[in-house]
Biopython code that builds the backbone (N, CA, C, O; Angstrom):
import numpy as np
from Bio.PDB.StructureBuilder import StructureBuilder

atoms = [
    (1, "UNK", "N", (127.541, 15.636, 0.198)),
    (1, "UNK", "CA", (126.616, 16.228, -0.740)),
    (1, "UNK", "C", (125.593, 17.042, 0.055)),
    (1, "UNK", "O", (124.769, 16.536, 0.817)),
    (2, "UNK", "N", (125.726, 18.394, -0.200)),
    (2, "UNK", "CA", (124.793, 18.907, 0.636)),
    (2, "UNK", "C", (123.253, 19.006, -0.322)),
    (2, "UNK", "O", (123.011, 19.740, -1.281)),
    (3, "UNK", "N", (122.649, 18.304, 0.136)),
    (3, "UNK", "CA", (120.351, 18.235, -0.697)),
    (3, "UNK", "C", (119.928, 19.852, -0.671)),
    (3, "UNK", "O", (119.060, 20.274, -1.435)),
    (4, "UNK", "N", (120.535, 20.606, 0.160)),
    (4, "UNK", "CA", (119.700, 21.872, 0.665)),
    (4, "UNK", "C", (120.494, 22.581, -0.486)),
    (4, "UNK", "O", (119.504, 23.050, -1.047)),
    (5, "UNK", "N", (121.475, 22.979, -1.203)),
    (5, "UNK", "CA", (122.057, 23.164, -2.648)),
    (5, "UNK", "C", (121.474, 22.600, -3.494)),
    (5, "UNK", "O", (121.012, 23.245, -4.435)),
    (6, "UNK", "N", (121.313, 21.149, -3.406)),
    (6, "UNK", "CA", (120.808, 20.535, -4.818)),
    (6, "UNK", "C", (119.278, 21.313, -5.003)),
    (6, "UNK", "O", (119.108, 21.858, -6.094)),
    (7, "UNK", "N", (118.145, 21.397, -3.991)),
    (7, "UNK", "CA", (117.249, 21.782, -3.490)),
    (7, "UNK", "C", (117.130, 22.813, -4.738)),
    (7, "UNK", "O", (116.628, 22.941, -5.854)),
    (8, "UNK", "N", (118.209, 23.668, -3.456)),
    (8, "UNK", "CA", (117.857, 25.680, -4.202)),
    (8, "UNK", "C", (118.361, 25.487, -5.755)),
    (8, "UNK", "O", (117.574, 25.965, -6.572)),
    (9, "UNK", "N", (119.387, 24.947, -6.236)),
    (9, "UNK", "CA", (119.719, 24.932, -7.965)),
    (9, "UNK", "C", (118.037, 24.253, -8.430)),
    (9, "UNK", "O", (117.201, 24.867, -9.094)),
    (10, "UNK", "N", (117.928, 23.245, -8.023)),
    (10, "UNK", "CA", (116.908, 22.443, -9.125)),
    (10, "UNK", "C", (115.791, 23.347, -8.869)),
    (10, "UNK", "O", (115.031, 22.982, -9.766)),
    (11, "UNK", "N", (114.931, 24.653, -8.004)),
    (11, "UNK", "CA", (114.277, 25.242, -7.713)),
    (11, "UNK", "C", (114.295, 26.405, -9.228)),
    (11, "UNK", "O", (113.513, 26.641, -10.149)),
    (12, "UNK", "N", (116.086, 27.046, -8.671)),
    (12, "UNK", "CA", (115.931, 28.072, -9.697)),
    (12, "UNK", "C", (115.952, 27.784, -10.589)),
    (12, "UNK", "O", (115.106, 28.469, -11.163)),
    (13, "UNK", "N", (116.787, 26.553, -11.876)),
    (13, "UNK", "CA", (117.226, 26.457, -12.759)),
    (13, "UNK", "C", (115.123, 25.474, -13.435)),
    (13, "UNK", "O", (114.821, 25.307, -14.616)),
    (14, "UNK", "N", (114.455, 25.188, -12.541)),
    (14, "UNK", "CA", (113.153, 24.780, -12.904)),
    (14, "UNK", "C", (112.538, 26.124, -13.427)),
    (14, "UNK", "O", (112.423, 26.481, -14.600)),
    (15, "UNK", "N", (112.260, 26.624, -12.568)),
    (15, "UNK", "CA", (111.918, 28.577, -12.729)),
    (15, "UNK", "C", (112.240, 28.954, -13.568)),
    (15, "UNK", "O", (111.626, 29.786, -14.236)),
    (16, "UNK", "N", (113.427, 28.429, -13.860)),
    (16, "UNK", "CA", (114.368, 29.446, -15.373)),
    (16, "UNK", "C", (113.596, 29.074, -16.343)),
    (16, "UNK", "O", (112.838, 29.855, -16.919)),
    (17, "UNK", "N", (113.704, 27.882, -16.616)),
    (17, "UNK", "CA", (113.559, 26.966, -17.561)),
    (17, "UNK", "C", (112.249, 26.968, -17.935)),
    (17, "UNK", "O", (112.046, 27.400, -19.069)),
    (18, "UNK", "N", (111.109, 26.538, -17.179)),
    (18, "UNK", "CA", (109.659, 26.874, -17.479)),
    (18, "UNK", "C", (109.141, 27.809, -18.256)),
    (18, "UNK", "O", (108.987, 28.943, -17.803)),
    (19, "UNK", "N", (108.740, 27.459, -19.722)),
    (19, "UNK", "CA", (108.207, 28.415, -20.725)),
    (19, "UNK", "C", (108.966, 29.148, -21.481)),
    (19, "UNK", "O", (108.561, 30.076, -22.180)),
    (20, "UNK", "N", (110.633, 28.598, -21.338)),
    (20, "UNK", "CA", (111.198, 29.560, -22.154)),
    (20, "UNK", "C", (111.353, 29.051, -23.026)),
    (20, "UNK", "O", (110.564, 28.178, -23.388)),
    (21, "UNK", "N", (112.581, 29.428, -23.824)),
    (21, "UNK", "CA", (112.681, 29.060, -25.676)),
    (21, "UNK", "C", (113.442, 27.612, -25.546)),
    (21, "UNK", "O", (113.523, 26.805, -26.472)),
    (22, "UNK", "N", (113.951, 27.440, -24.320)),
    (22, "UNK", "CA", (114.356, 26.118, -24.619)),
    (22, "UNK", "C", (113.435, 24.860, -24.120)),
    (22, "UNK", "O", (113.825, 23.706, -24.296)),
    (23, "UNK", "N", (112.369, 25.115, -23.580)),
    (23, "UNK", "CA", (111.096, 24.006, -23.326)),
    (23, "UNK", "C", (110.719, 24.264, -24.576)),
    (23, "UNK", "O", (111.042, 23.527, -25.507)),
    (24, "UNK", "N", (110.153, 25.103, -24.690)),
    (24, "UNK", "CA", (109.439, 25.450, -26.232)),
    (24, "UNK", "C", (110.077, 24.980, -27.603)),
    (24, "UNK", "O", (109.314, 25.012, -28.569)),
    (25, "UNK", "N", (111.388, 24.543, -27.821)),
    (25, "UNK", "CA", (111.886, 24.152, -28.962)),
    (25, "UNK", "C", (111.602, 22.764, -28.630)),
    (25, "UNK", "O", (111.008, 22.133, -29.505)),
    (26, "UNK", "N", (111.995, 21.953, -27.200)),
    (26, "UNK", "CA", (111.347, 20.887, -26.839)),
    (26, "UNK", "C", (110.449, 20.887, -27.246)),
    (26, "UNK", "O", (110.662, 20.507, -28.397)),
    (27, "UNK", "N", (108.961, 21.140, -27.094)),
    (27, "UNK", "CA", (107.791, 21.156, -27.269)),
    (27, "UNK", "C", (107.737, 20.820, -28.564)),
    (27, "UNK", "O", (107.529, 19.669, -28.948)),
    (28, "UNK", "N", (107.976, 22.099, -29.540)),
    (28, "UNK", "CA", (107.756, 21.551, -30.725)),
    (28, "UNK", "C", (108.751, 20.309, -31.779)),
    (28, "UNK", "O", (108.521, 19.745, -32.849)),
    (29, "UNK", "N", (109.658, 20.298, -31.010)),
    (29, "UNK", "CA", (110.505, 18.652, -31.594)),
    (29, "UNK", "C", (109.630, 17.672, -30.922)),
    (29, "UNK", "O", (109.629, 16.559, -31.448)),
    (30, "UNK", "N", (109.092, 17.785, -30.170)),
    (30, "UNK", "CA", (108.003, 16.419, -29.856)),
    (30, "UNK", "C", (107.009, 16.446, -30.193)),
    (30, "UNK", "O", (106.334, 15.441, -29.969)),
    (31, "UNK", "N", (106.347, 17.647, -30.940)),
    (31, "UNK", "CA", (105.107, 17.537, -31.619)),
    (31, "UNK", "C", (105.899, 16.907, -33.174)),
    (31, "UNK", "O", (105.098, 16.142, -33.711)),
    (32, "UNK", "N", (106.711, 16.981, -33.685)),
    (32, "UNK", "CA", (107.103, 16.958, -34.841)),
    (32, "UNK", "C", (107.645, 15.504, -34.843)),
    (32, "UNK", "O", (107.881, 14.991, -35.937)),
    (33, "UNK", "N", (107.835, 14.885, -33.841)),
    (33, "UNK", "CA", (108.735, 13.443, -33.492)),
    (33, "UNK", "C", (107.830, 12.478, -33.286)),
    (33, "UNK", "O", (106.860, 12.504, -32.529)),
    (34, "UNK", "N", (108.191, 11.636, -33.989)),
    (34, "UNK", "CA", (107.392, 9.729, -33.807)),
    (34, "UNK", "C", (108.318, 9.006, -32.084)),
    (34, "UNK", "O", (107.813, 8.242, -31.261)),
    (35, "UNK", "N", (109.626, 9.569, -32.062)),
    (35, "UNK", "CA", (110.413, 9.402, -31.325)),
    (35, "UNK", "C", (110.190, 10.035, -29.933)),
    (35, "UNK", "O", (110.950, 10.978, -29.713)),
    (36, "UNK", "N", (109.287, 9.722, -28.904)),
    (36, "UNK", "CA", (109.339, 11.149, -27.812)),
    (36, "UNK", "C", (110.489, 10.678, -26.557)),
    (36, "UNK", "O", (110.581, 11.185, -25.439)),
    (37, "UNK", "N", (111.152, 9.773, -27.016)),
    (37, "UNK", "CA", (112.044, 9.261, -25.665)),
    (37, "UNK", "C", (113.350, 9.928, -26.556)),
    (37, "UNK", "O", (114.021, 10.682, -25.851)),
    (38, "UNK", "N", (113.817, 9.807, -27.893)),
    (38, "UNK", "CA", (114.948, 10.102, -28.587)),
    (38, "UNK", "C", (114.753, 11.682, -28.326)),
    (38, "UNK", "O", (115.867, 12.180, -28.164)),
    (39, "UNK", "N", (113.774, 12.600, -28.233)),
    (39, "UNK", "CA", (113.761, 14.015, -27.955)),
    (39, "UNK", "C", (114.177, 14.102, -26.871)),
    (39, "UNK", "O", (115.177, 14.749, -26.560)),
    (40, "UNK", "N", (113.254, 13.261, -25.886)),
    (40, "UNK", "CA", (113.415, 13.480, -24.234)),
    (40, "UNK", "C", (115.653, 13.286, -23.485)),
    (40, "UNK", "O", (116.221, 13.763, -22.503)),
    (41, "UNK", "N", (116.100, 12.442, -24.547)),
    (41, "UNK", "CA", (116.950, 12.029, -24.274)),
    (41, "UNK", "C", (118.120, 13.309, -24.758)),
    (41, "UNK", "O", (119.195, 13.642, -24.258)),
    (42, "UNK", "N", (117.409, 13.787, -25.869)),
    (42, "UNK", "CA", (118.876, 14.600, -26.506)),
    (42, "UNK", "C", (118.639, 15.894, -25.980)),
    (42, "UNK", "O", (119.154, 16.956, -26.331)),
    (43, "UNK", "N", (117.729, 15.664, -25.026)),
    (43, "UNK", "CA", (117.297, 17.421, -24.786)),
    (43, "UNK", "C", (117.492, 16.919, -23.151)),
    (43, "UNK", "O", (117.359, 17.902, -22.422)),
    (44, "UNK", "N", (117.703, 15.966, -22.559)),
    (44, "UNK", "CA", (118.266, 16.075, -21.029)),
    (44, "UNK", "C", (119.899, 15.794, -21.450)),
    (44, "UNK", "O", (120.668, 16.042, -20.521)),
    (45, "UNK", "N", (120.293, 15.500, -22.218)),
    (45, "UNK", "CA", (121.982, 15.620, -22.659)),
    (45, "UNK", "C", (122.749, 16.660, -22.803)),
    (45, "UNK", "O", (123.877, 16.805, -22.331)),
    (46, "UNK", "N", (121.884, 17.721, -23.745)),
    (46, "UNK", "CA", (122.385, 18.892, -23.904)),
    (46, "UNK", "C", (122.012, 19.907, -22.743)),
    (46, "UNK", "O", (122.632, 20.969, -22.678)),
    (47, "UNK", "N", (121.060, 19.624, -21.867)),
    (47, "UNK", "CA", (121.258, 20.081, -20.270)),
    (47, "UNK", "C", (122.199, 19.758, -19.535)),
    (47, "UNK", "O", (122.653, 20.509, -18.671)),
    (48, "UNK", "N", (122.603, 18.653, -19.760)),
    (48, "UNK", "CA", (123.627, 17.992, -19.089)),
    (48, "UNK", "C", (125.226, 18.677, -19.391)),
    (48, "UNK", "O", (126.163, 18.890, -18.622)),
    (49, "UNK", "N", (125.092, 18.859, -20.570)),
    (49, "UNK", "CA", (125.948, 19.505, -21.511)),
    (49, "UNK", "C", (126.467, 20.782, -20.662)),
    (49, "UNK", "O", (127.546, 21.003, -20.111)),
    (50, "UNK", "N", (125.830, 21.183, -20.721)),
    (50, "UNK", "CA", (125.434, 23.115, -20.692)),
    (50, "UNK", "C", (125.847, 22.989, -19.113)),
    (50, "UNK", "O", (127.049, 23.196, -18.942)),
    (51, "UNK", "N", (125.110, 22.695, -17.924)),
    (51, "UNK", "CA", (125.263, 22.521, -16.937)),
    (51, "UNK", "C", (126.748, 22.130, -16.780)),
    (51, "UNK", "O", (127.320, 22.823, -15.939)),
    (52, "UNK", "N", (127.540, 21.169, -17.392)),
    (52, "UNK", "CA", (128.672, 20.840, -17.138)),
    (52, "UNK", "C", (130.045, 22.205, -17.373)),
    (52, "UNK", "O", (130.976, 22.557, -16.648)),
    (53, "UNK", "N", (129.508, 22.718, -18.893)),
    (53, "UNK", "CA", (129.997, 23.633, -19.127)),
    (53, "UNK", "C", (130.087, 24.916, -17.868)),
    (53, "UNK", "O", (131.072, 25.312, -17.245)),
    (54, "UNK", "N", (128.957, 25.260, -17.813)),
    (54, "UNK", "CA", (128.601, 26.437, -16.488)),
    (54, "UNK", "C", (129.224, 26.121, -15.176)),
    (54, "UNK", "O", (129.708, 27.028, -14.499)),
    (55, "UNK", "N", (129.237, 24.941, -14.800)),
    (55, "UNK", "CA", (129.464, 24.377, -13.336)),
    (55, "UNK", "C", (131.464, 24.558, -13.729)),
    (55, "UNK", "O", (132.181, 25.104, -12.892)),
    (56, "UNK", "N", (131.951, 24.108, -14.829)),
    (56, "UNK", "CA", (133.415, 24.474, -14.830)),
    (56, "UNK", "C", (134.230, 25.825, -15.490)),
    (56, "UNK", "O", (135.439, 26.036, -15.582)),
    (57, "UNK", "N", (133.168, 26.569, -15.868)),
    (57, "UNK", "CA", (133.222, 28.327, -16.072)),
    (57, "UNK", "C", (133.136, 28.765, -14.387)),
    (57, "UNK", "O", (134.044, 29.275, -13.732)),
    (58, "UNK", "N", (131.567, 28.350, -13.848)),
    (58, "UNK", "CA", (132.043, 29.218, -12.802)),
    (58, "UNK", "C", (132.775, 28.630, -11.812)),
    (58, "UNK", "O", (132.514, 29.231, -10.770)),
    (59, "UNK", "N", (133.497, 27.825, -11.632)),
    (59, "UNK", "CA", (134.875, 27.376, -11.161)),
    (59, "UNK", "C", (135.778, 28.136, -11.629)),
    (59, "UNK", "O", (136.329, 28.951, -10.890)),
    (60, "UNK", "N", (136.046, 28.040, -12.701)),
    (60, "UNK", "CA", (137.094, 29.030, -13.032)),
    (60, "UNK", "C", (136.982, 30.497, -13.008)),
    (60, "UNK", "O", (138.035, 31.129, -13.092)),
    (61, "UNK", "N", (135.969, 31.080, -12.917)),
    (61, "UNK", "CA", (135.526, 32.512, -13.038)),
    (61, "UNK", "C", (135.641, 32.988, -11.595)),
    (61, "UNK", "O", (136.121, 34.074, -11.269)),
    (62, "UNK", "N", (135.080, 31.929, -10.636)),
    (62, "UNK", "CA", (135.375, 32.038, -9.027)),
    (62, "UNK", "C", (136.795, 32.090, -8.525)),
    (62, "UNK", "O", (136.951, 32.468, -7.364)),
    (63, "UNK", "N", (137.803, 31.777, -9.205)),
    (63, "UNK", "CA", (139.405, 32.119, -8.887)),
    (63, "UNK", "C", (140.118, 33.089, -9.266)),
    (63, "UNK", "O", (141.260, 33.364, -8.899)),
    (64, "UNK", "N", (139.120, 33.901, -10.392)),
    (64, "UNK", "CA", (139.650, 35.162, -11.281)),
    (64, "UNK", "C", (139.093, 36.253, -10.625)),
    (64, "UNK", "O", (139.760, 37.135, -10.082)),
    (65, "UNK", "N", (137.573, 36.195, -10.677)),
    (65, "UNK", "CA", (136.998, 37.548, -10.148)),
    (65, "UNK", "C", (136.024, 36.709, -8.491)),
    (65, "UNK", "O", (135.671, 35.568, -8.193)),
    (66, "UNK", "N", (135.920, 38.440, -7.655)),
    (66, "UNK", "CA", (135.378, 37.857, -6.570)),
    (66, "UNK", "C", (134.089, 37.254, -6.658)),
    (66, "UNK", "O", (133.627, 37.724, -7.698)),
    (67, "UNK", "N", (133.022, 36.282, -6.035)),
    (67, "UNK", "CA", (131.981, 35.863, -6.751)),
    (67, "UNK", "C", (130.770, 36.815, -6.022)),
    (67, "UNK", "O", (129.554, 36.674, -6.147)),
    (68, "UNK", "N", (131.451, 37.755, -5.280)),
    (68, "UNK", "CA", (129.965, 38.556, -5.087)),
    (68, "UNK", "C", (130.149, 39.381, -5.989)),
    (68, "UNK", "O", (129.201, 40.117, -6.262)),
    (69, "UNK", "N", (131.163, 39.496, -6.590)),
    (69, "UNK", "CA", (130.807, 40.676, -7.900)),
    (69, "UNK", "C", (130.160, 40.108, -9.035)),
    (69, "UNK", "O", (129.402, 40.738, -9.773)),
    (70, "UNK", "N", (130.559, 38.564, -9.201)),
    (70, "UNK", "CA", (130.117, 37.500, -10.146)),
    (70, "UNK", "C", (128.404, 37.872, -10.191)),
    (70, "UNK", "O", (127.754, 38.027, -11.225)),
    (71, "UNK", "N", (127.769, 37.987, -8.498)),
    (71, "UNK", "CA", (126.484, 37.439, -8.361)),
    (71, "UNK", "C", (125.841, 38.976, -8.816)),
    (71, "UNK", "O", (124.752, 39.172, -9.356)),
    (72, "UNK", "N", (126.719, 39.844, -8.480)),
    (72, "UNK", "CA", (125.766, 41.571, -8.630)),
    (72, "UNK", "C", (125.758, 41.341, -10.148)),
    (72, "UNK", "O", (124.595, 41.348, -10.551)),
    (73, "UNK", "N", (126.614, 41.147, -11.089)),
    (73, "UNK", "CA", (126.986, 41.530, -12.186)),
    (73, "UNK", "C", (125.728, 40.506, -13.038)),
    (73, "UNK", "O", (124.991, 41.064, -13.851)),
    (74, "UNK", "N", (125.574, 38.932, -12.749)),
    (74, "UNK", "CA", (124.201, 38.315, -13.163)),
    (74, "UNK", "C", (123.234, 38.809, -12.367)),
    (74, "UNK", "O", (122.272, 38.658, -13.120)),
    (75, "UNK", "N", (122.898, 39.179, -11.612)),
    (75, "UNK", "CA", (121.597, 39.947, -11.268)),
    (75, "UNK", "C", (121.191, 41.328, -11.772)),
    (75, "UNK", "O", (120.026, 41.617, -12.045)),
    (76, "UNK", "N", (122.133, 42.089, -11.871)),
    (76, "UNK", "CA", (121.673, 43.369, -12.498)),
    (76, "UNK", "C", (121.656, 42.822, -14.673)),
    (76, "UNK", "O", (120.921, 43.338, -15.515)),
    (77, "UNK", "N", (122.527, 41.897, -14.883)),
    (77, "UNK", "CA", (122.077, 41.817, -16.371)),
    (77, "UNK", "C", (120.915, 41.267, -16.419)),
    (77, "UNK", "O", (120.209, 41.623, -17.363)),
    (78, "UNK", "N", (120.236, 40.054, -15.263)),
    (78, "UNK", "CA", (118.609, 39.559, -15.041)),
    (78, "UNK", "C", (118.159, 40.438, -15.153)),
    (78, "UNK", "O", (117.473, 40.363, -16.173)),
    (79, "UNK", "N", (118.031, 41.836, -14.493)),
    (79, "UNK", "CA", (117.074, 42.729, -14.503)),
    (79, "UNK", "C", (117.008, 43.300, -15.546)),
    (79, "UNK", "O", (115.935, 43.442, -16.133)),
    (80, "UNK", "N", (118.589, 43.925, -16.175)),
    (80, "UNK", "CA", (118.114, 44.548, -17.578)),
    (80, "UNK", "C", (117.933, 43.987, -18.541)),
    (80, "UNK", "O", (117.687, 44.719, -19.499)),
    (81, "UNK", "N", (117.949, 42.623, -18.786)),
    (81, "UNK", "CA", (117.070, 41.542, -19.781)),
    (81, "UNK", "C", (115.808, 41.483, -19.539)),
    (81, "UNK", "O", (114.964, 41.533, -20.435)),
    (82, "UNK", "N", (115.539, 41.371, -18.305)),
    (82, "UNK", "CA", (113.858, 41.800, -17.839)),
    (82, "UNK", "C", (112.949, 42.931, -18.133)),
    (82, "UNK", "O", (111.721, 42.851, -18.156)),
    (83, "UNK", "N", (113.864, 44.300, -18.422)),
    (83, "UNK", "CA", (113.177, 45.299, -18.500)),
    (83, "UNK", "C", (112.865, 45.592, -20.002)),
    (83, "UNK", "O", (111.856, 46.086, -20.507)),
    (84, "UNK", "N", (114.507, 44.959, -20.807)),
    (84, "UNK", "CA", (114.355, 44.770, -22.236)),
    (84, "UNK", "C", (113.002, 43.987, -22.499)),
    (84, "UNK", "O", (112.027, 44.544, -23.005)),
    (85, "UNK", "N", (113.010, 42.876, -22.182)),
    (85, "UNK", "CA", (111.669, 42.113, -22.104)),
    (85, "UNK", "C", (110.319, 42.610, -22.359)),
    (85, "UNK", "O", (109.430, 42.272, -23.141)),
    (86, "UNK", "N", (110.451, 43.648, -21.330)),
    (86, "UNK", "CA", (108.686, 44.233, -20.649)),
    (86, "UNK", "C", (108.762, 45.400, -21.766)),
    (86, "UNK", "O", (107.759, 45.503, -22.473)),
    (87, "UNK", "N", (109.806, 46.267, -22.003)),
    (87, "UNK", "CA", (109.541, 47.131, -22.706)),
    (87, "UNK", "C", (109.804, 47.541, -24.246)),
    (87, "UNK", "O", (109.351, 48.413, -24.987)),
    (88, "UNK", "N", (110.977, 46.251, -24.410)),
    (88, "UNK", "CA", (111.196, 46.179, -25.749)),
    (88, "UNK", "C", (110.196, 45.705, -26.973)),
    (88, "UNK", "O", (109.199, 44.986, -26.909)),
    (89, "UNK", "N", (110.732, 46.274, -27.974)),
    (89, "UNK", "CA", (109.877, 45.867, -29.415)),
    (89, "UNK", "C", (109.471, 44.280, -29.425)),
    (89, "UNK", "O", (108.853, 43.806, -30.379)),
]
sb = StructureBuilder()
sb.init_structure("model")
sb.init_model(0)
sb.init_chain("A")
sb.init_seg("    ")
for serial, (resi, resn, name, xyz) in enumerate(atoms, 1):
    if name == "N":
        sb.init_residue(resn, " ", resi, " ")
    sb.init_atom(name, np.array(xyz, "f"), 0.0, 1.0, " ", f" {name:<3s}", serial, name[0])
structure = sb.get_structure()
């Protein structure tokens, strides 16, 4: 198990995650919940979820296409989601 991977994922995927729509739907299911461990639980599941999904896409996506084209192709759509972002309606 290499820590210096686990490291850099739990770095970016924290970064990602911070303030977006999926903390924020968190947020407000726990303002709305008597339950804050039944939120906490179904919302680290469906991370779990998702992550599982992604981790065996890009396995399979890594045997089809090369993965530095994989990495240009999510970095340039980061940016133009970013710019949509800053400049869109």
């Amino acid at each position: 198990m290499d820590f210096s991977i686990i490291l850099k994922t739990f770095l970016l995927i924290f970064m990602a995650e911070l303030g977006d729509k999926t903390q924020l739907a968190i947020l407000s299911s726990t303002a709305g919940s008597e339950s804050k461990l039944s939120v906490f639980t179904g919302a680290a599941l469906a991370l779990v979820v998702t992550s599982v999904l992604a981790v065996l896409l890009g396995s399979t996506i890594n045997k089809l296409v090369n993965p530095r084209y994989f990495q240009i192709g999510a970095g340039v759509l980061f940016v133009v989601m970013g710019v949509m972002f800053i400049f869109g309606k």
